[in-house]
C-alpha positions in Angstrom: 67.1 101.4 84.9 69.5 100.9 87.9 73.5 101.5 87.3 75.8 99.2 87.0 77.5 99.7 90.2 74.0 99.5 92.4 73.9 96.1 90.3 77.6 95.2 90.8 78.8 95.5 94.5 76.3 92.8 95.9 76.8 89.8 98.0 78.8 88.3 94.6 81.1 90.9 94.8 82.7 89.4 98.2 83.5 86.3 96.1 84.7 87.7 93.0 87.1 90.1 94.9 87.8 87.8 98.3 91.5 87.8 97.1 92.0 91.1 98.4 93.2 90.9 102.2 92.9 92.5 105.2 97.2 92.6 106.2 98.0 93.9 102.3 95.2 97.1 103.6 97.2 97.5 107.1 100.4 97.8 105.2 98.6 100.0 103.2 97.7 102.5 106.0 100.8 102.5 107.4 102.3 104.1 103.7 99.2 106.6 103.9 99.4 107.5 107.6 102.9 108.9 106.2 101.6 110.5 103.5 98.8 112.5 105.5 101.5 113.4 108.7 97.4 112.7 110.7 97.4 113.8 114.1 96.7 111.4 116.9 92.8 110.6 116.5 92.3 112.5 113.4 88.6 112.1 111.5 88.9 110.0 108.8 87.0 109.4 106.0 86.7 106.4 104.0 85.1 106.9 101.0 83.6 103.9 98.7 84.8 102.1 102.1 83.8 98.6 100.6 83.9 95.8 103.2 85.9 98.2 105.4 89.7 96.4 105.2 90.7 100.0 105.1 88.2 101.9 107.0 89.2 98.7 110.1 93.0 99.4 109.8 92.4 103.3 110.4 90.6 102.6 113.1 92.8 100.0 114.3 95.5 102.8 114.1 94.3 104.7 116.1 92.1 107.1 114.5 88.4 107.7 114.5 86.9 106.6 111.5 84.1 107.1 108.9 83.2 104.3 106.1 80.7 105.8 103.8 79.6 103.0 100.9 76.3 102.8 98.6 76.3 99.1 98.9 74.5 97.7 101.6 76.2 94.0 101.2 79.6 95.3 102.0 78.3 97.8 104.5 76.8 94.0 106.2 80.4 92.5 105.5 82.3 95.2 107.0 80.1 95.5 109.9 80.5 91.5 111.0 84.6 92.1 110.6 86.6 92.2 114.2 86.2 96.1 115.5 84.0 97.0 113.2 82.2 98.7 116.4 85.1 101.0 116.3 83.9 102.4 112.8 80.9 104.7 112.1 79.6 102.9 109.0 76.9 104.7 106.6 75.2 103.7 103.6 75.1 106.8 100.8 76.1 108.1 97.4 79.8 109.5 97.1 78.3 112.1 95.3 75.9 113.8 98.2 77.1 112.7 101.8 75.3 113.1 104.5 77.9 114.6 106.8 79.5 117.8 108.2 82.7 119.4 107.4 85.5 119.2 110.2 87.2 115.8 109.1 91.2 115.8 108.6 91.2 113.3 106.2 89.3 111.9 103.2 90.6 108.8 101.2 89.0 106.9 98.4 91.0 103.5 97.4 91.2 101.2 95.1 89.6 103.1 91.9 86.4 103.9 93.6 86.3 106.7 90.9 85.2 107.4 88.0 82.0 104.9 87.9 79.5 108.1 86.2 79.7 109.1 82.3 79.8 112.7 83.0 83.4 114.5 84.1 80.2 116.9 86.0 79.3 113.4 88.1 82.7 113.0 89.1 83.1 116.6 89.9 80.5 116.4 92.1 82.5 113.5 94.4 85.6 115.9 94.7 84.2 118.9 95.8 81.5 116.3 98.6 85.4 115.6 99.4 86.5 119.3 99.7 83.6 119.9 101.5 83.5 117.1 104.4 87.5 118.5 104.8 88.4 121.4 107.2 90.8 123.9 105.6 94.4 122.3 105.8 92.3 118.9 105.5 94.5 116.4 103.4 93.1 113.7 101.1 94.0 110.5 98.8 92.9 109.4 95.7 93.9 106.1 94.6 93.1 105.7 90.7 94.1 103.2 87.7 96.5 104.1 85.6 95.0 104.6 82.2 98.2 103.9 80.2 99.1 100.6 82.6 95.8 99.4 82.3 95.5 99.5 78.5 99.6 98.2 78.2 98.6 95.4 80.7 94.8 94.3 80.0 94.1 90.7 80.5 90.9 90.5 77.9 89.9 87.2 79.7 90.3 85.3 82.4 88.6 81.9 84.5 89.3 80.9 87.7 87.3 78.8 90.4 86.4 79.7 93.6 84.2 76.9 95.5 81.6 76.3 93.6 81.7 79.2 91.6 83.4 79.2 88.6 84.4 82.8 88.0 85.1 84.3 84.0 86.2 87.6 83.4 86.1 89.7 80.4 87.9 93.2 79.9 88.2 95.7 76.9 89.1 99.2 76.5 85.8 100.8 75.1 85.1 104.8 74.3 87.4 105.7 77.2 86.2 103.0 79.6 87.8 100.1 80.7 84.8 97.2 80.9 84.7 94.7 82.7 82.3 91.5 81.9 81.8 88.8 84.9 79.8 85.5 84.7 79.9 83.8 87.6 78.5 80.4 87.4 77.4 77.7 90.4 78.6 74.4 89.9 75.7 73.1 92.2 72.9 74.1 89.7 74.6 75.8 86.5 73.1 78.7 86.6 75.1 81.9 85.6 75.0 85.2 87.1 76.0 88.5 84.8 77.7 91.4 86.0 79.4 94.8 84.3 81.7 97.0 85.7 82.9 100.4 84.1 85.4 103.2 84.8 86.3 106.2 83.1 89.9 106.2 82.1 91.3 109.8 83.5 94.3 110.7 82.4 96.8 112.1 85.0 96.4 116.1 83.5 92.4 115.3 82.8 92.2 114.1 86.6 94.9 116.9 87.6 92.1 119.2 85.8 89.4 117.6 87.7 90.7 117.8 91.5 92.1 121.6 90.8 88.4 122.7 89.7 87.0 121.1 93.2 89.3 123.6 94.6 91.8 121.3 95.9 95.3 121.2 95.7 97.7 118.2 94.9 100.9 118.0 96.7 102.4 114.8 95.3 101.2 111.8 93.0 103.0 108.2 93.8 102.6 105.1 91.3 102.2 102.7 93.7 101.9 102.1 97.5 106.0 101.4 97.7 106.6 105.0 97.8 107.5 104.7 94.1 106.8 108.3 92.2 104.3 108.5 89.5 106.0 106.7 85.8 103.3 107.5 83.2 104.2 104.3 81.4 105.3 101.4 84.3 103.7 102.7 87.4 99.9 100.8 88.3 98.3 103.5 89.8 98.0 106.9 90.2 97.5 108.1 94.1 96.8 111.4 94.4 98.2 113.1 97.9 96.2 116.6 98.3 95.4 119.6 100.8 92.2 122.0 100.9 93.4 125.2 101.0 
């Protein structure tokens, strides 16, 4: 039985999550670029790169750039973007890459984390991230903010896009949050099904998790404005990190 995230990130993806834009990733960059104090053409990693807005901006900055992803539909978006041939793109789990050490950076955005039942799973991920790093290598990990999440949940939503009607269902469930899609075709009626699922860390659980990868946080910010970490108000939690 395939997980839900092999299921998930397919060519009905790009439609339920087109909202998200390629200028909102470059301002994006630009915070992190500050964050990581990169050298000029620093290695970067993208990890769970997506359809590459990210992975695209890095290399647009200047910087040579790696977008690892397990899905092969946004690997296909990405790749068709404008200079995409300025990114190495590879298709892989997060949790065994197929690369060497020696990269300055690693970043994995947009809760790309926390998608496996077992804390050992996740585990796994961080210390593929310590790994790939050289010593002094710096990394981000953009995460949910469990509190936010369950103060803010929208337990459903519709909302068309072309000829796709698009309803969403969320709930908080034995430490998940879930997510429910249907997405149904005007043209013919006929609905599609999707789940998504991601473990609500909590900042000392996740704090827990990154120090037993053997890597060190330096700073955690609660949104991309700079703002520090509020455990109650702030969106997200985005880990900024060294390996020693």
């Amino acid at each position: 039985m395939s997980e839900w995230y092999e299921k998930s990130f397919g060519e009905d993806y790009l439609i339920v999550y087109k909202h998200r834009d390629f200028g909102g990733a470059r301002r994006e960059v630009e915070r992190m670029i500050g964050w990581l104090g990169l050298p000029a053409k620093a290695k970067v990693l993208d990890l769970c790169c997506g359809m590459g807005r990210h992975s695209l901006a890095l290399a647009e900055a200047g910087y040579e750039v790696t977008g690892i992803d397990l899905s092969e539909a946004l690997l296909r978006e990405a790749r068709v973007q404008e200079g995409a041939e300025r990114v190495a793109w590879i298709r892989s789990d997060m949790r065994e890459l197929p690369l060497e050490g020696g990269f300055d950076a690693v970043v994995n955005l947009f809760t790309s984390f926390g998608y496996f039942e077992e804390d050992e799973e996740q585990l796994k991920v961080l210390r593929e991230i310590r790994r790939v790093l050289k010593p002094g290598g710096k990394f981000i990990i953009d995460f949910l903010n469990p509190s936010y999440v369950i103060t803010h949940l929208v337990p459903h939503s519709t909302r068309e896009d072309g000829d796709n009607l698009i309803d969403e269902k969320r709930r908080i469930e034995n430490g998940y949050v879930k997510k429910d899609i249907i997405l149904t075709s005007k043209l013919d009626g006929t609905p599609r099904q999707y789940h998504e699922r991601v473990k609500l860390y909590s900042l000392e659980k996740f704090r827990d998790l990154i120090a037993d990868a053997g890597l060190l946080i330096e700073s955690v910010h609660g949104n991309y404005d700079e703002e520090k970490y509020e455990a109650e108000t702030s969106p997200r939690m985005i880990f900024v990190g060294i390996r020693p």
